[in-house]
N, C-alpha and C positions, 0 to 999 in steps of 0.2 A: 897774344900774338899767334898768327898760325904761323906752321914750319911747312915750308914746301921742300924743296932742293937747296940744299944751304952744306957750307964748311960747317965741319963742328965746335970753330971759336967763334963763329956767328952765333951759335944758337948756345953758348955756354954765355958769351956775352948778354944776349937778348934777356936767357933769364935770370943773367944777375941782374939787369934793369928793371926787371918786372919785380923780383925782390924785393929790392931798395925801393920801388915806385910804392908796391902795395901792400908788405909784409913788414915792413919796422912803424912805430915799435913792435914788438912783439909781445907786454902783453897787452893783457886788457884794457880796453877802450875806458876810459874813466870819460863820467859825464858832461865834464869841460872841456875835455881833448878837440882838436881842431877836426876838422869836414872829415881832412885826407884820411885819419887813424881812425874815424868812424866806418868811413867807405872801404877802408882793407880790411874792418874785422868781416865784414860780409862780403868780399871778395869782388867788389866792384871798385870802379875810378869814381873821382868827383871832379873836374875839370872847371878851366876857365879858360875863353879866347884873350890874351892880354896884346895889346897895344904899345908899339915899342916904343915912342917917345913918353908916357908917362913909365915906362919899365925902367928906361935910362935914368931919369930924370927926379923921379917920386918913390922917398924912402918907401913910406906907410904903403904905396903900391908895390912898389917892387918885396918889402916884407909879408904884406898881407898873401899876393900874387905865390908866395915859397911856402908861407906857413902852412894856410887850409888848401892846398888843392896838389894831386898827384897828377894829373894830366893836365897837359897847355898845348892851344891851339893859338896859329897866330892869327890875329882878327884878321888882319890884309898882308904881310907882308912876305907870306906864300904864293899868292896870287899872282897871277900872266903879269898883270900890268907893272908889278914890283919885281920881279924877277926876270923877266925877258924882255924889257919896255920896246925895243929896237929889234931884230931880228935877228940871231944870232949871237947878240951880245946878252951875256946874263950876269946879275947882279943878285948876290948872296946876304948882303951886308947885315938885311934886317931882319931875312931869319936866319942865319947862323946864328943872331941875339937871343931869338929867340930861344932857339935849339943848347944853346953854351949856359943858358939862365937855367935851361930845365933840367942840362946835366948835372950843374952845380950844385942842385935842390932833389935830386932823385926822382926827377919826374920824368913821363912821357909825354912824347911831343905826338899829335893827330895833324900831318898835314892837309891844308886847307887853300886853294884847290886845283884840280890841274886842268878839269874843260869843265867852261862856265863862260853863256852868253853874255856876262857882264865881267866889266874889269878886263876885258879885254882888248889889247890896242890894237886901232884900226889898219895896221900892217896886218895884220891875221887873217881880219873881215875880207880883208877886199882881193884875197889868192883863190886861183882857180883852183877846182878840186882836186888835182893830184898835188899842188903847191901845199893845199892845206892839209891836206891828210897826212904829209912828209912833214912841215911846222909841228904838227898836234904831236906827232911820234918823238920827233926831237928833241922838242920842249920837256915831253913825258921821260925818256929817256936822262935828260939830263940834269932836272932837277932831282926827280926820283933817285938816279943815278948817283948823284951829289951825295945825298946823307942815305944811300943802300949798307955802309960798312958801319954807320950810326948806330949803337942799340939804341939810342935816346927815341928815335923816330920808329915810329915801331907802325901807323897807319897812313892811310890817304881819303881824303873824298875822292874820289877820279874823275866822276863824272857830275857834276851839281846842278839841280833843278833841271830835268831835262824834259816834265810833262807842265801842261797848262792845271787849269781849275779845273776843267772839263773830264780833264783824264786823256788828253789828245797830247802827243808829241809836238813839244813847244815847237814851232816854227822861227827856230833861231838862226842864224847865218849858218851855225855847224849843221843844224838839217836843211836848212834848202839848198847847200851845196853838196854835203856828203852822202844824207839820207841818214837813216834807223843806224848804220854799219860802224857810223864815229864811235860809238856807244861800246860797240865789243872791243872794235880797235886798240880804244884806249886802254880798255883794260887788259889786254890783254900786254900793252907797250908796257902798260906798269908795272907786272908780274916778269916780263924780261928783264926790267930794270932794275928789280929787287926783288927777287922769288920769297922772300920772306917777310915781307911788309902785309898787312891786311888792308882788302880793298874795297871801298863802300860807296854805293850811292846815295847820294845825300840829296833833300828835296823839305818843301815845308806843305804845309794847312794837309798832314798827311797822317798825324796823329788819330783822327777817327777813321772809322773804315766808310768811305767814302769813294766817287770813282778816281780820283786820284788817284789815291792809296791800293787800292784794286789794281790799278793800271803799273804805277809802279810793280805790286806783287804779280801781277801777270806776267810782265818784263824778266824780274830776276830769275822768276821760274822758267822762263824760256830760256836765257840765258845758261844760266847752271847747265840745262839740259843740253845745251849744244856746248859744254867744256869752256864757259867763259867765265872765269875767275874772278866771281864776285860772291865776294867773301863776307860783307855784313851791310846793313840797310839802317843809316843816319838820320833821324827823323827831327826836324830845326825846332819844332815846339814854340812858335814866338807865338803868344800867346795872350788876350786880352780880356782883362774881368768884366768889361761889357758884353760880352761876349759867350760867355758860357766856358764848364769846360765840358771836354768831348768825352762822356761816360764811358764810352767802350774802346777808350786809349788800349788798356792791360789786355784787351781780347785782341786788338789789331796788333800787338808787338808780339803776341804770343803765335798767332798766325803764321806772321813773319816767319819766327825763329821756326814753327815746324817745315820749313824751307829749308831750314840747315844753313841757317846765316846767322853771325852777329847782329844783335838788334843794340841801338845804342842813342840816345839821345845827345846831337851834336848842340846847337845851339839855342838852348832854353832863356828866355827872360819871360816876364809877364808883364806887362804894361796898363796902362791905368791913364782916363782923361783927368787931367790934374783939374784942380789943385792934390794934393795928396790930403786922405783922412784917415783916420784910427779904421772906419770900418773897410776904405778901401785896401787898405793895410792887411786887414783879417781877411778878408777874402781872396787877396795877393798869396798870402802865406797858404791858404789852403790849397790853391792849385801848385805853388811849388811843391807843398807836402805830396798831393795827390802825383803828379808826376814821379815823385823818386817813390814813392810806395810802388808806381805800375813796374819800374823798374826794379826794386828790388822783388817784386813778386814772381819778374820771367827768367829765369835762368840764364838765360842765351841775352840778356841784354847784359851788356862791360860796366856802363856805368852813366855817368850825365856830365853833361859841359855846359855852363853858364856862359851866356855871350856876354863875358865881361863880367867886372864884379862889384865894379860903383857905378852910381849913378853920376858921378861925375864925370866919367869917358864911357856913354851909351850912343848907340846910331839913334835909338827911337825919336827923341824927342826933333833932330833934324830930318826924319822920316815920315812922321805920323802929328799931323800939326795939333797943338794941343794935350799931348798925351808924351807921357814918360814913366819917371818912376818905376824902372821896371826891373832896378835888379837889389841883390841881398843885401848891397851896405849902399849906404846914403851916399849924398856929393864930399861928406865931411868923414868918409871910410868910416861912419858908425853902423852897426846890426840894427838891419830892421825885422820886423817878426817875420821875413820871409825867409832872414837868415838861419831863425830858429826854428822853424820849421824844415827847412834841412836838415838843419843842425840833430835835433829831436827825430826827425825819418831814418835816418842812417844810424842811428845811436839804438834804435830800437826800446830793446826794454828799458836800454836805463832812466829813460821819462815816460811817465804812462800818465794817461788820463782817464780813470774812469768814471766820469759821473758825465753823464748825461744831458744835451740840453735843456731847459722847459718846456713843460708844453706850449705847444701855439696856442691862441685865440681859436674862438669856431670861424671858420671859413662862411663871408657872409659875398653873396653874386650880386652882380651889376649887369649894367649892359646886355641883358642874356636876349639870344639870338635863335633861330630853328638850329645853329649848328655853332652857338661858342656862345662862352661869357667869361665876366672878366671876377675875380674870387681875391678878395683879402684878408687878411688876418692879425691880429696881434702877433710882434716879431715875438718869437724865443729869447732867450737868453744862455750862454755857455760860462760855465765858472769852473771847468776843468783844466783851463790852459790850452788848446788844442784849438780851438776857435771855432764859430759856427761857420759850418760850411753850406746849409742850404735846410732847401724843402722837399718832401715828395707828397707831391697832395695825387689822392687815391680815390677810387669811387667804389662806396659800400657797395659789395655783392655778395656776401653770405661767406661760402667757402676760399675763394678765390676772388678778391677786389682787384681791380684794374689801375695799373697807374697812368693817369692821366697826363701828368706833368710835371719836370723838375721844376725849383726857380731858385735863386741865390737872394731875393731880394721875397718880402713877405706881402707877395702878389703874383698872378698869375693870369693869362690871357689862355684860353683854351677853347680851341679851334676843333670843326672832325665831331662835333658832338651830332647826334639823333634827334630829327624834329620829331616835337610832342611828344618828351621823354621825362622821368621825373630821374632828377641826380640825387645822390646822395653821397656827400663825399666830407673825407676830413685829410687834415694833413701832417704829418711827423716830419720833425727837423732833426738834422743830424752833422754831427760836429765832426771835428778834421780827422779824432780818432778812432771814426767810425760808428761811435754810441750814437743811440737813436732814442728818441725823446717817446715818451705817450703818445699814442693818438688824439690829436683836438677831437672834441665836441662833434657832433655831424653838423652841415650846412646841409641844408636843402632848397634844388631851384628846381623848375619844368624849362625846357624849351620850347619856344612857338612852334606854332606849325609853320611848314613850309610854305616857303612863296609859290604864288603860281607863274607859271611858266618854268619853272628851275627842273635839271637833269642835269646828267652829266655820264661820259664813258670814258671806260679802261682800256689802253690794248701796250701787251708788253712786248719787243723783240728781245731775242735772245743774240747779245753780241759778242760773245765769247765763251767756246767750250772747249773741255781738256776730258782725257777720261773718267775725273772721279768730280768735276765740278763743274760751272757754267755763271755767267754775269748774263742778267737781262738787264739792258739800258738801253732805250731809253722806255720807261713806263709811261705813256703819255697819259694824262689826264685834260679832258674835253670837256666846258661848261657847253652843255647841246643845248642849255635852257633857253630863255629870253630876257632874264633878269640874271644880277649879278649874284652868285655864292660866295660864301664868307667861310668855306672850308667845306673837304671833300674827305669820302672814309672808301677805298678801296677794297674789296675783298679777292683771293685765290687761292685755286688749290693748289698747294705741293705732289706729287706723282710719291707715292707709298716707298720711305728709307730712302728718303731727300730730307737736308734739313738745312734750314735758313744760318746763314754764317755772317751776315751781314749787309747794310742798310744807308743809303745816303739819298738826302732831301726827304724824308717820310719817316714816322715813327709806326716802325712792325712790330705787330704781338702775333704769335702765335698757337693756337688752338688746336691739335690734335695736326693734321697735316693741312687746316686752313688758317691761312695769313690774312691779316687784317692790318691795313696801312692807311695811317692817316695824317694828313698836310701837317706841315709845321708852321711855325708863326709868319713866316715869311712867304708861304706861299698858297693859301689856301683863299685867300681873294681871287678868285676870276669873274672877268665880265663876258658877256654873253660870248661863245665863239672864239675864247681866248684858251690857252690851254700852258699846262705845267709840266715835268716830270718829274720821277722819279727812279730809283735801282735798287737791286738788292744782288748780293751774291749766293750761291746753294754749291753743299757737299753732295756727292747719290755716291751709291755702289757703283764702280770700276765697271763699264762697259752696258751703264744701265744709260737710255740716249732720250729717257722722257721730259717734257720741258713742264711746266705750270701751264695752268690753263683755267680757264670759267672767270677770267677777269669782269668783275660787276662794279659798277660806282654810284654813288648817292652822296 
């Protein structure tokens, strides 16, 4: 909790709550010990969003809901549409439940949420802007208000998903009638309303650095800078194994936190297109692992909150057709290996795994292309406990080999490659505790030559700069040829004590102060005269104004 302007039985209260939430028992964490006594030996939360009709109703919920987890958020029953349905008239009933459950159990409540385009009733929508900017304040003012003498409630979302994919400020009722200006308002309505509560923007697909994630850390840093009270940055993590996970999570939360924010993971599940199997299972559990590892590795991130903790009360499966299974205990409240994989992340040494997966098979090409081909291999195998988590297939080049691509799955489609080039690559698999297997065997392919007709050009603008940094987006990429490409490899130069900080739509390597970016699986198809982008973000020295330059394509 932070302490702003507070009595001093506030803040003796607060941290006797923070005590009892994170500090008993006191001693040591034994192997079996539940989430919560893992997560305070290393001074983080473990959370879960609970739902009050099975909290009322369902022992094994309502027990499991107290035993493993120090923080509780309430899935809905925070929110505009439950709490102030009609205008003026506000209704407590279901989270004071929740709040009264979490006292009972020494836990903290994270409230969830006070401005959010959804879940909002249409008496809000349809007021003129000074109607609504007075509603937005009020509302803030008095739920906030409500549980301010609480130590139980110790956070807020305030303001929830407020950019698009794009990185652009959502076009929601609250901005086409307010503007950008709702955003401070609110927060700052919440910090009147409980100078002691912590206050976070909350938003999702923002776990990699991407321009989303850009856009939001662009935002908070402006904020702060103009004295707007935003205190930590909630990243939702919904998250799916067809999907990938997002390798440079741990870089983008550590960014954050050099902001001078709480970094914290509000609403984590990972989901899965059913039926449910052993192996989607293992690779479910590895990205849970992998996320509470990013989190335990950044100092400034509090801790993780599960959206829910059976699969028997989850939104996905009514959201995502086809696809569920997305959280640690089953429909029948049993641990599934994602549980354990928590469970063993926060436990730290007292499960270790050290043995290594197998080696791969040698990587044998298919399909090969002037600029891709497609590589498979005999899977690994893992007998450490920890699970296998993937591949990195690399391409032999003596001092330094190049990685060309992850995959979870033992194949690989690789795009961006050089016509009339000979490859030489192999691949090491590597398991959830980080061991990493022998290099396979070499594969070896050539690419064809190019088609004729084929080019392509680069050109970047720069959309955003502060004194010690700068975001170019959009990097446009131009097939100028007459035939279609099957992937493009970008080159530029960095300006001397610039250094690349991050990357979305394009995988950058960089060489000495030249950057090299090349399409991803999804976008490296263009037909004649069609065109793609990409971004990246850069650090330079304080008052140095040079941008990148000498953009080349092929």
């Amino acid at each position: 909790m932070s302490v702003h302007s507070s009595s001093p039985v506030r803040v003796l209260l607060a941290l006797a709550g923070m005590l009892a939430a994170f500090l008993l028992p006191t001693g040591p964490a034994h192997a079996s010990a539940p989430l919560r006594t893992h997560a305070a030996a290393k001074g983080k939360f473990i959370g879960a969003a609970l739902a009050t009709s099975p909290l009322a109703n369902e022992t094994a919920y309502r027990n499991l809901a107290a035993t493993e987890f120090s923080q509780v958020t309430a899935e809905n029953a925070m929110k505009w549409d439950s709490t102030e349905p009609s205008q003026g008239q506000f209704n407590f009933s279901g989270a004071d439940a929740i709040v009264n459950f979490a006292t009972q159990n020494n836990q903290q409540v994270h409230g969830h949420t006070l401005v959010w385009h959804n879940q909002t009733p249409g008496w809000v929508q349809g007021l003129s802007a000074t109607a609504m900017r007075s509603a937005m304040q009020n509302h803030i003012s008095q739920v906030v208000g409500h549980y301010a003498s609480n130590p139980t409630v110790v956070s807020w979302d305030v303001v929830n998903e407020v950019f698009d994919d794009s990185g652009n400020l959502r076009t929601s009722f609250w901005y086409n009638t307010l503007g950008q200006s709702y955003i401070a308002d609110a927060f700052r309505a919440a910090r009147a309303a409980d100078p002691d509560a912590r206050l976070c923007i909350n938003d999702y697909n923002t776990e990699g650095i991407n321009a989303k994630s850009t856009a939001i850390y662009n935002l908070v840093s402006s904020l702060r800078q103009q004295g707007v009270p935003v205190d930590c940055v909630g990243f939702q993590t919904h998250l799916a194994i067809q999907y990938g996970f997002p390798n440079d999570f741990q870089q983008n939360l550590q960014r954050f936190a050099a902001l001078g924010v709480q970094v914290r993971i509000t609403e984590l599940d990972v989901r899965m297109v059913m039926p449910r199997d052993a192996t989607k299972d293992a690779t479910q559990a590895t990205y849970y692992r992998n996320v509470v590892n990013a989190c335990l590795a950044v100092t400034a991130c509090a801790g993780v909150t599960i959206w829910g903790f059976t699969d028997k009360y989850s939104w996905v499966p009514d959201t995502f057709s086809g696809q569920g299974a997305a959280l640690i205990y089953d429909e029948n409240y049993q641990q599934k290996p994602s549980y354990t994989a928590v469970h063993d992340a926060l436990a730290g040494g007292t499960t270790t795994d050290p043995t290594p997966p197998t080696t791969p098979g040698t990587p044998s090409a298919g399909n090969v292309t002037s600029n891709s081909a497609s590589l498979t291999w005999t899977a690994s195998t893992d007998s450490g406990g920890s699970g296998l988590a993937g591949y990195d297939v690399y391409r032999e080049q003596g001092a330094t080999d190049q990685l060309l691509g992850q995959s979870t799955a033992n194949s690989i489609s690789l795009t961006g490659l050089s016509p009339s080039t000979q490859y030489q690559v192999y691949v090491r698999a590597r398991d959830g505790a980080g061991n990493v297997s022998a290099n396979s065997a070499l594969g070896t392919f050539t690419t064809t030559a190019g088609p004729g007709g084929g080019g392509c050009t680069a050109a970047g603008t720069v959309q955003t700069q502060w004194a010690t940094g700068y975001v170019v987006q959009p990097v446009t990429v131009t097939n100028t040829g007459t035939s279609a490409i099957t992937g493009w490899t970008v080159t530029f130069t960095l300006p001397a004590g610039h250094t690349l900080t991050g990357s979305w739509n394009a995988t950058l390597t960089v060489s000495g102060q030249t950057v090299t970016a090349k399409n991803l699986a999804y976008n490296g198809n263009l037909a004649p005269n069609a065109s793609t982008t990409f971004g990246y973000q850069v650090s330079r020295p304080s008052g140095n104004t040079q941008t990148p330059s000498g953009y080349t394509c092929a």
